[in-house]
C-alpha positions as CSV (number, residue, x, y, z in Angstrom):
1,X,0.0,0.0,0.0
2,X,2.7,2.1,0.7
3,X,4.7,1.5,-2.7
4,X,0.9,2.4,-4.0
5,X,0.9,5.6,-2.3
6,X,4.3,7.0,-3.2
7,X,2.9,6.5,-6.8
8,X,0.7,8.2,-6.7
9,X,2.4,10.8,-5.7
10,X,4.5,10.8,-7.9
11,X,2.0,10.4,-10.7
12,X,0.3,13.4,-9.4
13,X,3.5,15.4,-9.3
14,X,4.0,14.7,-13.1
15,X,0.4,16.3,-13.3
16,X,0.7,19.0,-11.7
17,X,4.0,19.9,-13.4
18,X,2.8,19.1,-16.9
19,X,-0.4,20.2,-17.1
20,X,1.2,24.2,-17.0
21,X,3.5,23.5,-20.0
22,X,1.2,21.8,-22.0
23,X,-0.9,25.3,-21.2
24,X,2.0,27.2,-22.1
25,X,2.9,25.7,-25.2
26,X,-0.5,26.0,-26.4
27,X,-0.9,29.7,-25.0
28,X,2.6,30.1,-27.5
29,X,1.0,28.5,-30.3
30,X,-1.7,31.0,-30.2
31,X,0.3,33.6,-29.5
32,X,2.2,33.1,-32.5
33,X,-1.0,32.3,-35.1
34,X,-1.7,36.1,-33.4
35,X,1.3,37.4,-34.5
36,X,1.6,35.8,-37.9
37,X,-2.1,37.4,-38.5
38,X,-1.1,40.8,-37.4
39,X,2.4,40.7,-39.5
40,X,0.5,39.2,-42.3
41,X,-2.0,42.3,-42.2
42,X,1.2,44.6,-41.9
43,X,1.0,45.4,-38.1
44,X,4.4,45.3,-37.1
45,X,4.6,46.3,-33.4
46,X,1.5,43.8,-32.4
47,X,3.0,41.0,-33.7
48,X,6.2,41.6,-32.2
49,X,5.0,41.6,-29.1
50,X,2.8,38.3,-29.9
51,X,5.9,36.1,-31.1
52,X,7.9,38.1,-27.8
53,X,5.2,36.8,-25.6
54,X,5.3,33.4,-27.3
55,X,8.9,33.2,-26.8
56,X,8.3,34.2,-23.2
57,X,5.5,31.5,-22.4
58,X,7.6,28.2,-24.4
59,X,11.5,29.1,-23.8
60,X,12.5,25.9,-25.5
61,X,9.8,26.5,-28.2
62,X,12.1,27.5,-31.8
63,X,8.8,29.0,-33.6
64,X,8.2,32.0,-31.7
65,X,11.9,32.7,-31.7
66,X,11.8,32.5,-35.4
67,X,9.0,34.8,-36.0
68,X,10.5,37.0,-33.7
69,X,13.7,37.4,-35.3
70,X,11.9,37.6,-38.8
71,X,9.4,40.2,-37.7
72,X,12.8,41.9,-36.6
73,X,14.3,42.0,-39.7
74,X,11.5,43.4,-41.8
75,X,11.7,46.2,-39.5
76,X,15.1,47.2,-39.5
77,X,15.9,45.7,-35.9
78,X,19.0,43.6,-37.6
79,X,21.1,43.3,-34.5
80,X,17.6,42.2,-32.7
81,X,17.1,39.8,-35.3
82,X,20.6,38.4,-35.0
83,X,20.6,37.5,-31.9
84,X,16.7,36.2,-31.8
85,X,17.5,34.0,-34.7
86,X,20.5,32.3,-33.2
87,X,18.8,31.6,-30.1
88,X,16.0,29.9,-32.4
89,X,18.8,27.9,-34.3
90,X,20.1,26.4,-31.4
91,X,16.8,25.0,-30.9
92,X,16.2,23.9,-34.2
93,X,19.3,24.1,-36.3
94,X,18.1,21.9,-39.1
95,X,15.3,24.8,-39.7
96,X,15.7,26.3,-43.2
97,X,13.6,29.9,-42.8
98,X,15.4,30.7,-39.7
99,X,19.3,30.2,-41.5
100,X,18.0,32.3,-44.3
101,X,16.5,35.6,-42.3
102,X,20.2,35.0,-40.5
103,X,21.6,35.1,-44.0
104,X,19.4,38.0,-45.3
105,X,20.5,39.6,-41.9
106,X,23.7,39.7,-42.3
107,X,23.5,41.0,-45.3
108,X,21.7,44.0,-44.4
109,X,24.3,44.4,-41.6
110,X,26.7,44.5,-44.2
111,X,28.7,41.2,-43.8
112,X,28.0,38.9,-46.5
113,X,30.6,36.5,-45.1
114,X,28.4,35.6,-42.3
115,X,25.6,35.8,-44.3
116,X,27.2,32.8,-46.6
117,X,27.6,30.9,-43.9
118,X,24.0,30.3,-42.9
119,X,22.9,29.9,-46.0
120,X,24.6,27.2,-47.5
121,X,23.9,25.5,-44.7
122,X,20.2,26.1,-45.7
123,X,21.2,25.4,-49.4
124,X,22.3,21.4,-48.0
125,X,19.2,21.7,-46.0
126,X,17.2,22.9,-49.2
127,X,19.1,22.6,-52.3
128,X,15.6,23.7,-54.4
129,X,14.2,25.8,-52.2
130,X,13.9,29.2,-54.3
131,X,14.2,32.0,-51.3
132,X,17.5,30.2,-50.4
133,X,18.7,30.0,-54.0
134,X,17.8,33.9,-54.1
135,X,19.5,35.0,-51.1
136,X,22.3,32.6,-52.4
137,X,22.3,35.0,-55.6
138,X,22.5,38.3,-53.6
139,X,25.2,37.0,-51.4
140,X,26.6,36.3,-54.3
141,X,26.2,39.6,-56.0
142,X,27.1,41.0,-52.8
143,X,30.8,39.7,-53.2
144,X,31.0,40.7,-56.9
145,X,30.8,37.0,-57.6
146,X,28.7,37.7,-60.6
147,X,28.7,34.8,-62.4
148,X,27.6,32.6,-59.5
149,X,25.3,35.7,-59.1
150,X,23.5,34.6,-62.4
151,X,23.1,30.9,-62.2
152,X,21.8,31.2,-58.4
153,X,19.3,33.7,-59.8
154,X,18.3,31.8,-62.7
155,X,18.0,28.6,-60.4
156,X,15.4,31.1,-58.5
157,X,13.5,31.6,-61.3
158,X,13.1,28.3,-61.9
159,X,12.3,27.4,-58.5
160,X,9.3,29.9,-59.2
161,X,10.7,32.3,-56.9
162,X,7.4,34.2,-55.9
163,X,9.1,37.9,-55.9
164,X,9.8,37.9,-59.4
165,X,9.6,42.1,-60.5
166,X,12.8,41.8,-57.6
167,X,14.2,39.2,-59.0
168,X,14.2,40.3,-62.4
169,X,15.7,44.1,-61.8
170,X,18.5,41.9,-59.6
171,X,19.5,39.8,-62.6
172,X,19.5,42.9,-64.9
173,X,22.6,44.3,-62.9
174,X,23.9,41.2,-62.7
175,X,24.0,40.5,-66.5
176,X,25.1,43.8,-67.2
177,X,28.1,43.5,-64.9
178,X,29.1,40.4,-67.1
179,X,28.8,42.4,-69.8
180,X,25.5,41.0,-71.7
181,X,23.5,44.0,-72.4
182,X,21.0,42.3,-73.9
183,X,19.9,40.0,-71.7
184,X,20.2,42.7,-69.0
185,X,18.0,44.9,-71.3
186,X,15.3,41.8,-71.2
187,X,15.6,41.5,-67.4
188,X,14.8,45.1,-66.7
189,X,12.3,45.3,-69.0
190,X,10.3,41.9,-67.3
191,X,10.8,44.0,-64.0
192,X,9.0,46.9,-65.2
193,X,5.9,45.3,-66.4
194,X,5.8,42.7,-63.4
195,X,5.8,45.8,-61.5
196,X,5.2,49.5,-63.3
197,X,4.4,51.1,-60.1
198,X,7.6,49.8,-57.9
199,X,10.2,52.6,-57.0
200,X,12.9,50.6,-56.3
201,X,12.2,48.9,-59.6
202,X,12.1,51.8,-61.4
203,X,15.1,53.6,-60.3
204,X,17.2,50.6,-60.6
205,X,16.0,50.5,-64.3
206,X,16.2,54.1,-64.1
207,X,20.4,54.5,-63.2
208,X,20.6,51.0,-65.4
209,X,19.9,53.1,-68.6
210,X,21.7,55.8,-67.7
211,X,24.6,53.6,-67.3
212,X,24.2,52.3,-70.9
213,X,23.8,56.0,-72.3
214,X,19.7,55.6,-72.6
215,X,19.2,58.9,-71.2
216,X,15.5,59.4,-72.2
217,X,14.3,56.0,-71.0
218,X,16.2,56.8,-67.9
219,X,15.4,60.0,-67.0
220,X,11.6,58.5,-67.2
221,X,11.8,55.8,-65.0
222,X,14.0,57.7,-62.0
223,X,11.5,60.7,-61.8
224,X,8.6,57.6,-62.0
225,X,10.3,56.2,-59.2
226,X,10.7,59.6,-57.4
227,X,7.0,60.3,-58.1
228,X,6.0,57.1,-56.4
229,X,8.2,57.8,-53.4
230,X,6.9,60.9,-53.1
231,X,3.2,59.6,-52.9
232,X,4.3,57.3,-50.0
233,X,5.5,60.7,-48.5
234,X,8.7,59.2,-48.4
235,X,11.1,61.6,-46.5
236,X,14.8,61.7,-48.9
237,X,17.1,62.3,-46.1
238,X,16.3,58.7,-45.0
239,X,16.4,57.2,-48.7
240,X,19.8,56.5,-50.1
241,X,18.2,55.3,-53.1
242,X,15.8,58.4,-53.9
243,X,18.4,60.6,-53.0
244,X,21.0,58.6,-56.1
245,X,18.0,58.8,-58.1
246,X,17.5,62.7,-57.7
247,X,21.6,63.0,-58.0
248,X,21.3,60.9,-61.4
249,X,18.0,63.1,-62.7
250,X,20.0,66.4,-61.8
251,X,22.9,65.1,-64.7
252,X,20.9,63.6,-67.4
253,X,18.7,67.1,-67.3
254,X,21.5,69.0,-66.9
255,X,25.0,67.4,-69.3
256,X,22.6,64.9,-71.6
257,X,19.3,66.9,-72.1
258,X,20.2,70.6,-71.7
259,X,17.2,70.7,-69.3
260,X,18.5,72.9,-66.3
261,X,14.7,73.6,-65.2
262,X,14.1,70.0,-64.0
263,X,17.6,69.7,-63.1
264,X,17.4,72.2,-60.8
265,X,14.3,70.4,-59.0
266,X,16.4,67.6,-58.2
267,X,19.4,69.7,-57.2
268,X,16.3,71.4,-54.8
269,X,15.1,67.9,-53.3
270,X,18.6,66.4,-52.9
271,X,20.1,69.5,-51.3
272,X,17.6,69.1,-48.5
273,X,18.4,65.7,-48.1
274,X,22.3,66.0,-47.7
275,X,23.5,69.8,-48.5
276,X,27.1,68.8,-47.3
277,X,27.9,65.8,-50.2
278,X,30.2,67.3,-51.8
279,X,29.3,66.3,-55.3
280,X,25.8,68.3,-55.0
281,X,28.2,71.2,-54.3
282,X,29.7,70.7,-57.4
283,X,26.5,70.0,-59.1
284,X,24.8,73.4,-58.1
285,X,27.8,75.2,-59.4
286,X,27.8,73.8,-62.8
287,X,23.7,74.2,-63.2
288,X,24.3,78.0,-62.0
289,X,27.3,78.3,-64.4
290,X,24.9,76.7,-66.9
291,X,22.2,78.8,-66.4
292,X,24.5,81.9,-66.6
293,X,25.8,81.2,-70.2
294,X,22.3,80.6,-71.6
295,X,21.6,84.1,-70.4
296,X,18.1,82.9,-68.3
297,X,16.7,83.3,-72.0
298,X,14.5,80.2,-71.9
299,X,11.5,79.2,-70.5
300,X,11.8,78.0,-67.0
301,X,15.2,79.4,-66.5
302,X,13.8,82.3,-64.0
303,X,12.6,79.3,-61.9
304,X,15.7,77.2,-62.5
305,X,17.4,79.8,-61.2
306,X,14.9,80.1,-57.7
307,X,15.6,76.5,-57.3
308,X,19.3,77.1,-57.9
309,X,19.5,79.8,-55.1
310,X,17.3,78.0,-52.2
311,X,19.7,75.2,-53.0
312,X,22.8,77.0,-52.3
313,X,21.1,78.7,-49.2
314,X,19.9,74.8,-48.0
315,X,23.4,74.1,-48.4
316,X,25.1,77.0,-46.4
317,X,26.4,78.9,-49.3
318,X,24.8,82.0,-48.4
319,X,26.5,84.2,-50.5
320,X,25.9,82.2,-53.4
321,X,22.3,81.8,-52.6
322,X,22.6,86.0,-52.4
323,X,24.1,86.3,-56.1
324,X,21.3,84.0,-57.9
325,X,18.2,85.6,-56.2
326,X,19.6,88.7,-56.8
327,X,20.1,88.3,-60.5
328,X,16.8,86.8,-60.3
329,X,14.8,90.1,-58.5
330,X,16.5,91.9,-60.7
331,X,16.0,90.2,-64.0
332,X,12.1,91.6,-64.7
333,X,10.6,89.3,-63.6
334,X,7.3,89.1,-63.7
335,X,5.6,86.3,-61.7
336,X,4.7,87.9,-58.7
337,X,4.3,84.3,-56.8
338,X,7.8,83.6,-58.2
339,X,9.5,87.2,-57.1
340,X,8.0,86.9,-53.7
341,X,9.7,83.2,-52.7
342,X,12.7,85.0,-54.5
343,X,12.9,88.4,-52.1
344,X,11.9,86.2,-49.2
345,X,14.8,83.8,-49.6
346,X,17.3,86.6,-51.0
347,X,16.5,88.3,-47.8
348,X,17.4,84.8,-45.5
349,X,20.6,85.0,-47.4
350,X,21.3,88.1,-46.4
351,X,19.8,87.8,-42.8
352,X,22.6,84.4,-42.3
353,X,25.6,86.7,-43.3
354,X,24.3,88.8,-40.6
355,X,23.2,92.0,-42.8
356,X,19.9,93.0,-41.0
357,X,19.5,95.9,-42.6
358,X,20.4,95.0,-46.0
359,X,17.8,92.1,-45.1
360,X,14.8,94.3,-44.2
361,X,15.2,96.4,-47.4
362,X,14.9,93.2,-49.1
363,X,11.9,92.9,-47.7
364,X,10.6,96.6,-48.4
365,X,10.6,95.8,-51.6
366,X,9.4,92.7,-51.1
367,X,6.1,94.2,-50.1
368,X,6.4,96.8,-52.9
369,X,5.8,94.1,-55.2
370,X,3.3,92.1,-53.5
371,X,2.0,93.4,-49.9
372,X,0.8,90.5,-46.9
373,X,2.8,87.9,-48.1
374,X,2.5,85.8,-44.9
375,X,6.7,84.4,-45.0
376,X,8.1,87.6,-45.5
377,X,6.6,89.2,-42.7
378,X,7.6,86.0,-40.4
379,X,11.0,86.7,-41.7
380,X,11.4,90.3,-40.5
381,X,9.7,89.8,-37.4
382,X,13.2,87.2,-36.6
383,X,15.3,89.5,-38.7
384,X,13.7,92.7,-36.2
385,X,14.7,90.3,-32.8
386,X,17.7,88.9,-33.8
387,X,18.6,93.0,-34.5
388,X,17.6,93.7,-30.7
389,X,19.3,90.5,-29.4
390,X,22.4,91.7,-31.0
391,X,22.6,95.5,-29.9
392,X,21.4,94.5,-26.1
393,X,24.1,92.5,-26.1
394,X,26.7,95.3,-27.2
């Protein structure tokens, strides 16, 4: 009887010990069918914390730890997702999706070493598996191994990779670094119509047929690609790629299609995404030099020339900014809207070299040519206490 007893015990230990997992694996399961929902319907931050819970409730659970380190990396978190993924690997190494969000990781981090690593262990794992063949291809690409670059892509396409506008774009640079432009030509255009309205696919068609001297065709797709940005309200000073695009739109306008009007809008956008590269510098020099020898005789040059002027004042070149809106106030003229954004700026110029005076009569005959114009009078009410800030403190 007593043997019985400590059996039952025991038995009813085991219960009482099991019976919480089991409810905590399942509460982790559901956790994570939440959080794949939510991710799937594009909110990030609830199904981060679903898959953080779900780590949380099964700690020897890979799943949730997987999730969590994917949902990571599709929001920029890379050293989070690092770190989430190798703890999910040492639970599961033999799981394929969790060596390839390591390998697209490490790629994003910049170290396409590491990123090699994890997946070729995915590519023994999964040798048709098309996501690892395509990650294999951008490692590949990556190291400037290009034609290893190719037949990985082209194994991805057979795999019936599902992202195929990407896919397509990727093989276009890929073929044109080996030198077949023709095939290249054929990739980029598949991109395009799998995906008109893409601006990453666009762009990188866009700088591809600059690069092959199609300056038309190129000049099309980058300010497509722009224009779709700019829709998503996509702010340039945290796009690398939409700032190269508005860089590559500023030259073909300006050296390949004598355009210095739209060239000057790009020069605009990009200088107030990153007024200290040097090159943009260099770029607002040769459009004002540009406009100078046409003698602002065409139409749009007066505007060019605005757009020339806020650009050197966005970029600190104040008395630069001060010689093109001066030329322009004093040119004639005779788009009021136009003159005033021209005094008003003239007059900041003037204001940053610390000429208040000279600033104010700016704007006296700033009014003169168009009374209440709601910036300029914002302008001399700072121009008017900056002027008493400075002579209280002589």
């Amino acid at each position: 009887m007593r043997k019985i007893g400590i059996v039952c015990a025991v038995v009813a230990l085991l219960l009482v010990v099991s019976v919480p997992l089991s409810v905590r694996t399942y509460l982790s399961s559901v956790r994570v069918k939440s959080g794949a929902d939510a991710m799937h319907a594009g909110r990030y931050k609830d199904a981060e914390a679903q898959f953080a819970r779900g780590a949380e409730l099964s700690p020897h659970d890979y799943l949730p730890r997987y999730y969590l380190g994917r949902i990571k990396f599709q929001t920029g978190d890379f050293q989070g997702a690092a770190e989430v993924s190798r703890a999910a690997l040492q639970l599961n190494p033999n799981y394929v999706p969790t060596h390839v969000v390591l390998g697209g990781t490490f790629l994003r981090l910049g170290d396409p070493v590491q990123a090699r690593e994890y997946l070729n262990m995915a590519l023994k794992l999964a040798p048709q598996r098309a996501e690892v063949l395509y990650y294999m291809a951008v490692c590949a690409s990556e190291l400037a191994e290009w034609e290893e670059a190719r037949d990985y892509f082209e194994a991805a396409l057979q795999a019936e990779w599902e992202e195929r506008a990407e896919l397509f774009s990727n093989m276009g640079v890929v073929y044109a670094k080996l030198g077949d432009m023709q095939n290249a030509v054929q990739r980029f255009a598949s991109a395009l119509e799998e995906k008109p309205d893409d601006p990453m696919i666009n762009i990188r068609a866009g700088q591809f047929f600059y690069s092959i001297g199609k300056y038309k065709k190129a000049a099309a797709s980058l300010a497509k690609g722009v224009g779709l940005f700019e829709e998503k309200k996509v702010d340039p000073r945290s796009s690398q790629p939409m700032q190269k695009a508005y860089y590559v739109l500023a030259k073909i306008h300006l050296e390949e299609l004598g355009n210095p009007y739209f060239s000057s809008i790009a020069v605009l956008a990009l200088s107030r995404a990153v007024p200290q590269e040097p090159a943009l510098s260099e770029l607002t020099d040769d459009l004002s030099a540009y406009l100078a020898r046409r003698g602002f005789s065409h139409k749009g040059d007066s505007a060019a020339l605005y757009y020339v002027g806020t650009a050197f004042l966005l970029q600190g070149r104040h008395d630069r900014a001060q010689e093109s809106l001066t030329m322009l106030v004093e040119s004639g003229e005779s788009d009021v809207n136009l003159l005033q954004l021209a005094h008003h700026n003239l007059a900041l110029s003037i204001f940053m070299q610390g000429d208040f005076e000279r600033a104010l009569r700016v704007l006296d005959r700033a009014d003169a040519v168009a009374p209440g114009f709601p910036r300029t009078d914002e302008l001399r009410k700072q121009i008017l206490a900056r002027k008493e800030a400075v002579s209280g403190a002589s």
